[in-house]
N, CA, C and O atoms as a MOPAC input file, in Angstrom:
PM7 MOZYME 1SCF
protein

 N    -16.53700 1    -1.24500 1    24.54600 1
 C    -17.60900 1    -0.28200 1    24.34700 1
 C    -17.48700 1     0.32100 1    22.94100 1
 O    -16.40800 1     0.48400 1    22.37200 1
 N    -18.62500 1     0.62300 1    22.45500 1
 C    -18.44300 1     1.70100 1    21.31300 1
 C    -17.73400 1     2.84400 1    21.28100 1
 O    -17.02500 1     3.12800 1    22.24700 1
 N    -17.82500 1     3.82900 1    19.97000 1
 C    -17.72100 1     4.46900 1    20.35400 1
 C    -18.69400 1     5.75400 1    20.52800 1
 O    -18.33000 1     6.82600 1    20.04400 1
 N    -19.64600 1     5.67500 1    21.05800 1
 C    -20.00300 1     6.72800 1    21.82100 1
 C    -19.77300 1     7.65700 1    22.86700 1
 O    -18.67000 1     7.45100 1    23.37400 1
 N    -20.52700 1     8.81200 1    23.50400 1
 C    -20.36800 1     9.36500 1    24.36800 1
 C    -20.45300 1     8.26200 1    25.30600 1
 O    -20.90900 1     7.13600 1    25.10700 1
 N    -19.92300 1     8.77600 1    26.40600 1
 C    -20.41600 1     8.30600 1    27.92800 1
 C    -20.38700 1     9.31600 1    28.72800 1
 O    -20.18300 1    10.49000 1    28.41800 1
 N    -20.73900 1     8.55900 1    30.53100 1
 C    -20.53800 1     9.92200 1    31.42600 1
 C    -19.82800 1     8.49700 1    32.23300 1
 O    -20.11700 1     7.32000 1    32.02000 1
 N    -18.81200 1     9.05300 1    33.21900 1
 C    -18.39900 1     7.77500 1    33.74400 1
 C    -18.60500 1     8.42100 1    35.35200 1
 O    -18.17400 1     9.56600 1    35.48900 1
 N    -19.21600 1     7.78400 1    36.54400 1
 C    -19.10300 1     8.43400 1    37.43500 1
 C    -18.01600 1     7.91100 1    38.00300 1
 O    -17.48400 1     6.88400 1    37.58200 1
 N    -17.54300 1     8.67400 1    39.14600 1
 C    -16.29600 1     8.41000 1    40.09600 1
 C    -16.60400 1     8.75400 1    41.72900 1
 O    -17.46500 1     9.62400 1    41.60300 1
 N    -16.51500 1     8.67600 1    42.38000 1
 C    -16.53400 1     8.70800 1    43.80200 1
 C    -14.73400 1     9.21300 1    44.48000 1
 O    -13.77900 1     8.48400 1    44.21400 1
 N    -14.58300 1    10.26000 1    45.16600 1
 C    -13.80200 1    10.36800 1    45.62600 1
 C    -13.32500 1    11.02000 1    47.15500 1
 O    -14.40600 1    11.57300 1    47.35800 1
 N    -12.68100 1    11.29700 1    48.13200 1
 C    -12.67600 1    11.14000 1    49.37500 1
 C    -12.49100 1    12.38100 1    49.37800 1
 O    -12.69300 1    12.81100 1    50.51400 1
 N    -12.06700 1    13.56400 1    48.31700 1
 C    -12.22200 1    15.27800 1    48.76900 1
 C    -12.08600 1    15.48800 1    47.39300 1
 O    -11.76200 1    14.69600 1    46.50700 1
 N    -12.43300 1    16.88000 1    47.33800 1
 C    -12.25100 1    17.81900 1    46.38200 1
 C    -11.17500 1    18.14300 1    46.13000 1
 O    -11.24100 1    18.86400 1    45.13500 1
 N     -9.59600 1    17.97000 1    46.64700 1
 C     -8.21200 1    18.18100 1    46.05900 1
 C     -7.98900 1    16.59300 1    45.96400 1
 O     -6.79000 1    16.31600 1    45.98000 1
 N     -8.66800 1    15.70500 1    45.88900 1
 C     -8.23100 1    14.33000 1    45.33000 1
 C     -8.95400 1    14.31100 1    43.89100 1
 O     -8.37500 1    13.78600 1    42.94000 1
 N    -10.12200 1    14.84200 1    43.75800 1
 C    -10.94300 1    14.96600 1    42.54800 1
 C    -10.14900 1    15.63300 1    41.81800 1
 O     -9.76400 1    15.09800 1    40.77900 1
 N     -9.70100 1    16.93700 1    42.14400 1
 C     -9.25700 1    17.90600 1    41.28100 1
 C     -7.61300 1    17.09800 1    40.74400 1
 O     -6.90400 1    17.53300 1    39.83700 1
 N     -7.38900 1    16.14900 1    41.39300 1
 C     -6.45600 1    15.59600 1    41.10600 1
 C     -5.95200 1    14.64200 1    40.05200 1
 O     -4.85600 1    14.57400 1    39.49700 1
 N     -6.91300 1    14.01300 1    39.94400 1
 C     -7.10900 1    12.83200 1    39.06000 1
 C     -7.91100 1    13.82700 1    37.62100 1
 O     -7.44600 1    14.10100 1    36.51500 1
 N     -9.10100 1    14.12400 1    38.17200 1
 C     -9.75500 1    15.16100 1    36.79600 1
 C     -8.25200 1    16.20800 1    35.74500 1
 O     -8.08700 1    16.36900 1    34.53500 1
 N     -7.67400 1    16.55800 1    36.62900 1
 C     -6.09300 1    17.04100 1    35.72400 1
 C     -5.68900 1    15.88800 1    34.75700 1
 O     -5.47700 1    15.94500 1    33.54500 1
 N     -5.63200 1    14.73000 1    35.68500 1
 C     -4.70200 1    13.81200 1    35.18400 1
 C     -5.34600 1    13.57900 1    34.16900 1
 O     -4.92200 1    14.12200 1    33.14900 1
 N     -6.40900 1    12.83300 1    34.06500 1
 C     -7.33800 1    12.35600 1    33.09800 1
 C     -7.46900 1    12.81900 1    32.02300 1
 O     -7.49600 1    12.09100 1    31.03100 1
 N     -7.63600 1    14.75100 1    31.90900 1
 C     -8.13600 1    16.01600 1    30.91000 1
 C     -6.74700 1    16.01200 1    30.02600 1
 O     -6.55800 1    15.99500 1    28.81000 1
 N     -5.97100 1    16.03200 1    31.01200 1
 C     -4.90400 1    16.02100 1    30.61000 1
 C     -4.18400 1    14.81700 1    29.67500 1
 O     -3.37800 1    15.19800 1    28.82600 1
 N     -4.36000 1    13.87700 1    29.76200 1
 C     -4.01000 1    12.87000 1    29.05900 1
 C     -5.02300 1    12.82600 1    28.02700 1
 O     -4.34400 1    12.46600 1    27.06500 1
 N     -6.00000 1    12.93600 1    27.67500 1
 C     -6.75600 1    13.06900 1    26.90400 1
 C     -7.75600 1    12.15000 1    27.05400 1
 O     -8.70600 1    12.34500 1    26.29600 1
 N     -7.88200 1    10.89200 1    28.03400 1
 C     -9.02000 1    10.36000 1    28.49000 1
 C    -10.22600 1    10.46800 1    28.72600 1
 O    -11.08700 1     9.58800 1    28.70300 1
 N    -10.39100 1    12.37600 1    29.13800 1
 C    -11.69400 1    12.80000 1    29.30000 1
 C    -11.34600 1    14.13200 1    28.78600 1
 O    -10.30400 1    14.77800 1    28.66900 1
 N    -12.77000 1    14.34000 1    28.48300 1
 C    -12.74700 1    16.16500 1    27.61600 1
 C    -13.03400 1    16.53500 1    28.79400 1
 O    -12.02700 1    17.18900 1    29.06700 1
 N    -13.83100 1    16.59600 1    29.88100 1
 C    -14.25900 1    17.35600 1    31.12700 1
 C    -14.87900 1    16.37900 1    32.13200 1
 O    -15.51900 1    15.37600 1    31.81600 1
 N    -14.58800 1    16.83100 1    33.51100 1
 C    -14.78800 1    16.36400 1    34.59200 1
 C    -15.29200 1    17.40300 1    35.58800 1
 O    -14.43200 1    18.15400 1    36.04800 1
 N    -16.43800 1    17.54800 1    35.95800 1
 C    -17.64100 1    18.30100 1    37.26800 1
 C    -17.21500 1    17.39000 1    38.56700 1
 O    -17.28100 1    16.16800 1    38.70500 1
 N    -16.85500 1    18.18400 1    39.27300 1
 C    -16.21100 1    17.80600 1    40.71100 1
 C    -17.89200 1    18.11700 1    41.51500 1
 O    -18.47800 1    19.01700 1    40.91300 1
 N    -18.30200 1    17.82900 1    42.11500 1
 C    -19.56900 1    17.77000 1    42.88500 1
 C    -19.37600 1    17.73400 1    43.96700 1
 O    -18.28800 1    17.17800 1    44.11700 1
 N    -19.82500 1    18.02500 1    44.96500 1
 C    -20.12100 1    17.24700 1    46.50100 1
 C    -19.76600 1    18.79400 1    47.03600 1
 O    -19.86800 1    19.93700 1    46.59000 1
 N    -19.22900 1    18.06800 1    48.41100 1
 C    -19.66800 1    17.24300 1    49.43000 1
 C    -21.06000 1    16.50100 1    49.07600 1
 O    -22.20800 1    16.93500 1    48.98100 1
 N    -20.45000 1    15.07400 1    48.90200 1
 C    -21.79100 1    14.40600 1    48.52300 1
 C    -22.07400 1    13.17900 1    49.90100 1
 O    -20.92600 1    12.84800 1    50.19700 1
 N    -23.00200 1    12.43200 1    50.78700 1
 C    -22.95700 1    11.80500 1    51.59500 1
 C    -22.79800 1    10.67500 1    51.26700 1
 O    -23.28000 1    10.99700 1    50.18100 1
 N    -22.48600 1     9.15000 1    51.08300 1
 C    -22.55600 1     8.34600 1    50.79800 1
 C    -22.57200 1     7.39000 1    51.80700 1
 O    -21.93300 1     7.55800 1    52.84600 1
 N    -23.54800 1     5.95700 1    51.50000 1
 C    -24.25900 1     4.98700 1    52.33700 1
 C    -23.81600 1     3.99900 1    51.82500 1
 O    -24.17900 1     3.94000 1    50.65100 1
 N    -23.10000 1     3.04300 1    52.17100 1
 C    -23.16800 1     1.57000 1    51.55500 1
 C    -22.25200 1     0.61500 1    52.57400 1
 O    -21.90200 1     0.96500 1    53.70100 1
 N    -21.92600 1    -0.70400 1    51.92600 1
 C    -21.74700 1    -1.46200 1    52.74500 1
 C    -20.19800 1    -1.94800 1    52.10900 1
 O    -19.76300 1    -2.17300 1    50.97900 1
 N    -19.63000 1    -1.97300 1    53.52700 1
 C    -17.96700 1    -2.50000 1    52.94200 1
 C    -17.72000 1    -2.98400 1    54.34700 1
 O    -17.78000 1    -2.44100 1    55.45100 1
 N    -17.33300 1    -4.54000 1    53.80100 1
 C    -16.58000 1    -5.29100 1    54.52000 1
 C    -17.34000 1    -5.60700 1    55.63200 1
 O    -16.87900 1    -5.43400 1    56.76000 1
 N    -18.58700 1    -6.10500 1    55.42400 1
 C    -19.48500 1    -6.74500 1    56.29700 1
 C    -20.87400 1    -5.47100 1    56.68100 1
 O    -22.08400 1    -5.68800 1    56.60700 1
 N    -20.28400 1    -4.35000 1    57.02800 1
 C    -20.43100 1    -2.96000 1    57.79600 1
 C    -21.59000 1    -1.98000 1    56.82900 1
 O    -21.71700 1    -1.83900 1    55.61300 1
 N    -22.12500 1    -1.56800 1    57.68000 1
 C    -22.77800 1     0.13500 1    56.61100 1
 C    -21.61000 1     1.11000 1    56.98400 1
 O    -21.21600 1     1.30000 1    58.13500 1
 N    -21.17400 1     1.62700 1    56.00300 1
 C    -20.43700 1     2.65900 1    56.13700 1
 C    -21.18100 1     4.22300 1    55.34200 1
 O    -21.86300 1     4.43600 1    54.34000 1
 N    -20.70000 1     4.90500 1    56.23400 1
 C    -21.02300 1     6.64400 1    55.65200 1
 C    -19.93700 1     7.34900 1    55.68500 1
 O    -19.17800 1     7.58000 1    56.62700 1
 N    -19.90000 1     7.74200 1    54.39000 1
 C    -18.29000 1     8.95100 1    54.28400 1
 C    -19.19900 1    10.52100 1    53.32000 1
 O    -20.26600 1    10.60600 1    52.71300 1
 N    -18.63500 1    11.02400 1    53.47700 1
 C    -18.40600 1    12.61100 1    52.95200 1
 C    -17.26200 1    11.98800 1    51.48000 1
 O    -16.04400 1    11.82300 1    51.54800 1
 N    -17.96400 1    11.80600 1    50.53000 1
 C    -17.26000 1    11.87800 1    49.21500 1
 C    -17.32000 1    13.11000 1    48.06000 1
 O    -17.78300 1    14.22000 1    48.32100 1
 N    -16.95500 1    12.85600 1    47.17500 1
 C    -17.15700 1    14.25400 1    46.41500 1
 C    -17.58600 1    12.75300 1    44.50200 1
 O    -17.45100 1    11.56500 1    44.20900 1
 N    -17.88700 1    13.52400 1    44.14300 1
 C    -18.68800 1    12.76400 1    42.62800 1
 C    -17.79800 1    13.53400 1    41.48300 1
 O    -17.60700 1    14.73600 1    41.29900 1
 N    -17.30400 1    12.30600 1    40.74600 1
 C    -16.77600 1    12.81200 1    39.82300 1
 C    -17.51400 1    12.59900 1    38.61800 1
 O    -17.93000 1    11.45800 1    38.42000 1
 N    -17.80300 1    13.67900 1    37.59900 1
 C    -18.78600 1    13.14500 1    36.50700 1
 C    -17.76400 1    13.41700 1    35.52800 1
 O    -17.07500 1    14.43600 1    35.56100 1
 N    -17.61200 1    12.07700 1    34.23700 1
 C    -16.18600 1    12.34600 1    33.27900 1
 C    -17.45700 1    12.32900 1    32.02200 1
 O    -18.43600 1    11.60700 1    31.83200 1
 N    -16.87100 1    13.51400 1    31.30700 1
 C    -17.22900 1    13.14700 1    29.91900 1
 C    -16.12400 1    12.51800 1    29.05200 1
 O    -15.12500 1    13.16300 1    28.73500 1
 N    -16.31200 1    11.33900 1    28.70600 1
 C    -15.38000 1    10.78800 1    27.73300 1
 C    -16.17000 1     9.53900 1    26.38700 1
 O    -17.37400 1     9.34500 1    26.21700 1
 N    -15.22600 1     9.00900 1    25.76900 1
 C    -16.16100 1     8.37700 1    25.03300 1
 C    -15.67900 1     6.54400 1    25.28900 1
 O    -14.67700 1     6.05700 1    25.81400 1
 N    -16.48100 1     6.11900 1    24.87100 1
 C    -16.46600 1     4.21600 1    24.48000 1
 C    -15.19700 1     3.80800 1    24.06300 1
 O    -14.70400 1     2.72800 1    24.39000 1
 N    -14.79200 1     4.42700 1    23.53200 1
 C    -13.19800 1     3.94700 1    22.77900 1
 C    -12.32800 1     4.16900 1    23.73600 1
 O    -11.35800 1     3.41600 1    23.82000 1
 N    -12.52700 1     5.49000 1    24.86400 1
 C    -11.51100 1     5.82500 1    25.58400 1
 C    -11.51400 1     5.19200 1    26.84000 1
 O    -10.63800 1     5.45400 1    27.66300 1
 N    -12.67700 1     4.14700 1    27.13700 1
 C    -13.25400 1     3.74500 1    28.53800 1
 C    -11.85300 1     2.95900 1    29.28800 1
 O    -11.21200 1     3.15200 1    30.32100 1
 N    -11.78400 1     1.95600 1    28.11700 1
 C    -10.72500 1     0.98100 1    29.22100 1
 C     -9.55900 1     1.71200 1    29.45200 1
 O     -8.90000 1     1.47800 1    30.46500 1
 N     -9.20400 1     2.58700 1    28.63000 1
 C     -7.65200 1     3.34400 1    29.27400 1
 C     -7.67600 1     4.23000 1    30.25900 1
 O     -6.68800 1     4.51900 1    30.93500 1
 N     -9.02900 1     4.80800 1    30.42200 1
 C     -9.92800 1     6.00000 1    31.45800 1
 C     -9.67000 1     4.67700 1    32.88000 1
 O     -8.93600 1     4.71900 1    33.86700 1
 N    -10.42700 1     3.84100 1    32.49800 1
 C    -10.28100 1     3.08500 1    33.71800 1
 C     -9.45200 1     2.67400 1    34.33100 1
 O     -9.46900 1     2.69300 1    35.56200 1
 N     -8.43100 1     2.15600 1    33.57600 1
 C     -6.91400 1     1.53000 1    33.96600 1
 C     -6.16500 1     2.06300 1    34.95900 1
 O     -5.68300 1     1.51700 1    35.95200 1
 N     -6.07800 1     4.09600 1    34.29100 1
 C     -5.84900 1     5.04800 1    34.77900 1
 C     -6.38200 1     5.77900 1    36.02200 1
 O     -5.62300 1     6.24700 1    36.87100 1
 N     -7.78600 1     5.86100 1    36.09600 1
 C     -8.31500 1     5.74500 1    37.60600 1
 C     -7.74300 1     4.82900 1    38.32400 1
 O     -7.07700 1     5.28300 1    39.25400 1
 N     -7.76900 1     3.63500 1    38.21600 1
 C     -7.62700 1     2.60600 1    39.06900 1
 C     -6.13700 1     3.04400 1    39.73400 1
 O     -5.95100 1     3.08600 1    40.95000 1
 N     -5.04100 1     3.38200 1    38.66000 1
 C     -4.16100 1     3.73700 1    39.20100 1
 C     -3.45000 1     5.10400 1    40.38900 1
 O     -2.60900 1     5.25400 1    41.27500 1
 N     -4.74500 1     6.02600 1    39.43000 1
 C     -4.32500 1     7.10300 1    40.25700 1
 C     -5.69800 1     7.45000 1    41.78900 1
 O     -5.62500 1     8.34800 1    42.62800 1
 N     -6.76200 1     6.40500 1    41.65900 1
 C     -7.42700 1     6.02700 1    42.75700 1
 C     -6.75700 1     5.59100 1    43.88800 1
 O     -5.92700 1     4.68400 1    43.82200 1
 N     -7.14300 1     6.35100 1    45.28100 1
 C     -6.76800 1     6.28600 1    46.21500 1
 C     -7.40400 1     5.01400 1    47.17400 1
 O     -6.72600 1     4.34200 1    47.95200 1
 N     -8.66900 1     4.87300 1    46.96000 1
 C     -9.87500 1     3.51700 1    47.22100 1
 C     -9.07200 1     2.02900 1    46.77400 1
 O     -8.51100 1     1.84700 1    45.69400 1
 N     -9.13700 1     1.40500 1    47.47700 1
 C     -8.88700 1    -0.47800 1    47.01900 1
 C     -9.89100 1    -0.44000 1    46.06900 1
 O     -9.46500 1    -0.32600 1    44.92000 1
 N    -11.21200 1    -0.50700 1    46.20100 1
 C    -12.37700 1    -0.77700 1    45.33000 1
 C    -12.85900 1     0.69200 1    44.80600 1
 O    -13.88900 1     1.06300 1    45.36900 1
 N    -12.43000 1     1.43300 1    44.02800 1
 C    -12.99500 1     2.56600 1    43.57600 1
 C    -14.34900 1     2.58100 1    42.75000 1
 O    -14.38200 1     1.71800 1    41.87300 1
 N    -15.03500 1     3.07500 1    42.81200 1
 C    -16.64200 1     3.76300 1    41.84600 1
 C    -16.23700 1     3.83700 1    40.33500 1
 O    -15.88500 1     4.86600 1    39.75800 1
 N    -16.33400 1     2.65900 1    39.81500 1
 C    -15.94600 1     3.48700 1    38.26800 1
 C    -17.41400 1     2.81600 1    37.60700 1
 O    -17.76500 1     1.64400 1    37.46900 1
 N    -18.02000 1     3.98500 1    37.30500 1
 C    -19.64800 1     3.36400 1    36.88100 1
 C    -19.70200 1     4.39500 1    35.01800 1
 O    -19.73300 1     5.62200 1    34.93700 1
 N    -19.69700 1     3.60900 1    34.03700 1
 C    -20.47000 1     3.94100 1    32.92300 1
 C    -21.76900 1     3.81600 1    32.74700 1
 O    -22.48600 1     2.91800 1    33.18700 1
 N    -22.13300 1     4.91500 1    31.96300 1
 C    -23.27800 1     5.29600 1    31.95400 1
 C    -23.61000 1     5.92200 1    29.99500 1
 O    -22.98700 1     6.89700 1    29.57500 1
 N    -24.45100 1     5.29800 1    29.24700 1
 C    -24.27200 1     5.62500 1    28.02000 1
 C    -24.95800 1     7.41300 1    28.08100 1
 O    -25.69100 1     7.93200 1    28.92300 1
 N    -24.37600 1     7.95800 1    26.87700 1
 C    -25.63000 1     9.46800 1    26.55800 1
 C    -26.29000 1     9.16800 1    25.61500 1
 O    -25.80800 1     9.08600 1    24.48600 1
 N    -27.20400 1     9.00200 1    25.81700 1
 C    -28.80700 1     8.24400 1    24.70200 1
 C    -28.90500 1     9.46500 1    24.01800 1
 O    -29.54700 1     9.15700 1    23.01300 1
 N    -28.56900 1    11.09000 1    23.93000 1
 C    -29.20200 1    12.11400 1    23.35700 1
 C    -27.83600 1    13.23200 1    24.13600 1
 O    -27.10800 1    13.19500 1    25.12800 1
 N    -28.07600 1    14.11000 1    23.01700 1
 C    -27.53300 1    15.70300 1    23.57400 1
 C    -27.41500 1    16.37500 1    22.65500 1
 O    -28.02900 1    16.22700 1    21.59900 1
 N    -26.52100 1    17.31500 1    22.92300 1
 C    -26.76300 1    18.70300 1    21.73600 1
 C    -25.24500 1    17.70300 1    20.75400 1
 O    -24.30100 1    16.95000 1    20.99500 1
 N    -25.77100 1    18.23500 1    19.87300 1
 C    -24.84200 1    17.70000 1    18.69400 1
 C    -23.06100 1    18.15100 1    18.99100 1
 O    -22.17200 1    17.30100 1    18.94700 1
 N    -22.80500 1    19.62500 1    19.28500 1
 C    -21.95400 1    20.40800 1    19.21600 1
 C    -21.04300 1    19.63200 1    20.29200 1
 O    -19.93300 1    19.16000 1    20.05200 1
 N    -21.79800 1    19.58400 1    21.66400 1
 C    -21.21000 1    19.44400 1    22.79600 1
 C    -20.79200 1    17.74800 1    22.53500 1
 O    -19.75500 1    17.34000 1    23.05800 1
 N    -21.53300 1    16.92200 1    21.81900 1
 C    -21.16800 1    15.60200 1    21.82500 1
 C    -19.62100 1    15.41500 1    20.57400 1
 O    -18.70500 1    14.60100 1    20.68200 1
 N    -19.77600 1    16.27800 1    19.68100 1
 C    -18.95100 1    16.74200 1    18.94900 1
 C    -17.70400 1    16.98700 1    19.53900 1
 O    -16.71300 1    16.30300 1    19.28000 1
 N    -17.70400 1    17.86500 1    20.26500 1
 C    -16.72200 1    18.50200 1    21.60500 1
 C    -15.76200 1    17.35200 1    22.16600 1
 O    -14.53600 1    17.34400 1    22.27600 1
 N    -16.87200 1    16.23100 1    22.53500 1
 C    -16.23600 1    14.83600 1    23.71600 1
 C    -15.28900 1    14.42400 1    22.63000 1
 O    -14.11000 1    14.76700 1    22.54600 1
 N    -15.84100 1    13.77700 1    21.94600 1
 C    -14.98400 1    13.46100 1    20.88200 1
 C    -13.70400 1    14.04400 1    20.23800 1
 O    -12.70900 1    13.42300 1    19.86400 1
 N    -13.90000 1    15.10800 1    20.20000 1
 C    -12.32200 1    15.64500 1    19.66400 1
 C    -11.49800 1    15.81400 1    21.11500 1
 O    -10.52800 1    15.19200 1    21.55000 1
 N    -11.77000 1    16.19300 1    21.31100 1
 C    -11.20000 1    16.72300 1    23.02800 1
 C    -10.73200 1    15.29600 1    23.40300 1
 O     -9.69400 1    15.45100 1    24.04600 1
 N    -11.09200 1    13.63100 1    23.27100 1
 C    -10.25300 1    12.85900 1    23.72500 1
 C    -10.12900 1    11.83000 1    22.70900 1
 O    -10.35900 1    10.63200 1    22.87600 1
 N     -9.63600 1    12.56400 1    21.33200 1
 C     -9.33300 1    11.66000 1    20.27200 1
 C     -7.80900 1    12.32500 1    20.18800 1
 O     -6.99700 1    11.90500 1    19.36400 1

């Protein structure tokens, strides 16, 4: 990836598993900030099945340069076999705050 902003979403099974990994992440410098969301419902299909769980949404601000080590690192500290790791580019924003992502995980 470039390096641009991104938003990376995450999917996770509670709010002290979110808050868990979002440390890890901020902390390492992978992401400048992470919005814990939910109770969010989720619908999809695993392992033949529709399944529905109570997840929580993780939204990462980080950038293009930092993606594959962001990911590596989820994967590791993901609790899921198949975890949610979805990029998403930021086409636009306030200058300052995109400014912000960038130092915060350079």
């Amino acid at each position: 990836m470039a390096n641009d902003e991104i938003v990376v979403l995450v999917t996770v099974p509670s709010a002290e598993e979110g808050g868990r990994i979002a440390e890890a992440i901020v902390g390492e410098r992978l992401a400048a900030c992470v919005n814990i969301v939910g109770p969010i419902r989720s619908v999809y299909r695993w392992e033949g099945k529709i399944a529905r769980d109570e997840e929580h949404l993780l939204i990462v601000k980080t950038t293009g340069a930092r993606y594959v080590a962001l990911e590596a690192r989820l994967l590791e500290l993901h609790p899921y076999d198949v975890p949610e790791v979805v990029a998403l580019p930021i086409r636009a924003g306030s200058a300052a705050y995109l400014a912000w992502i960038r130092g915060e995980t350079s």
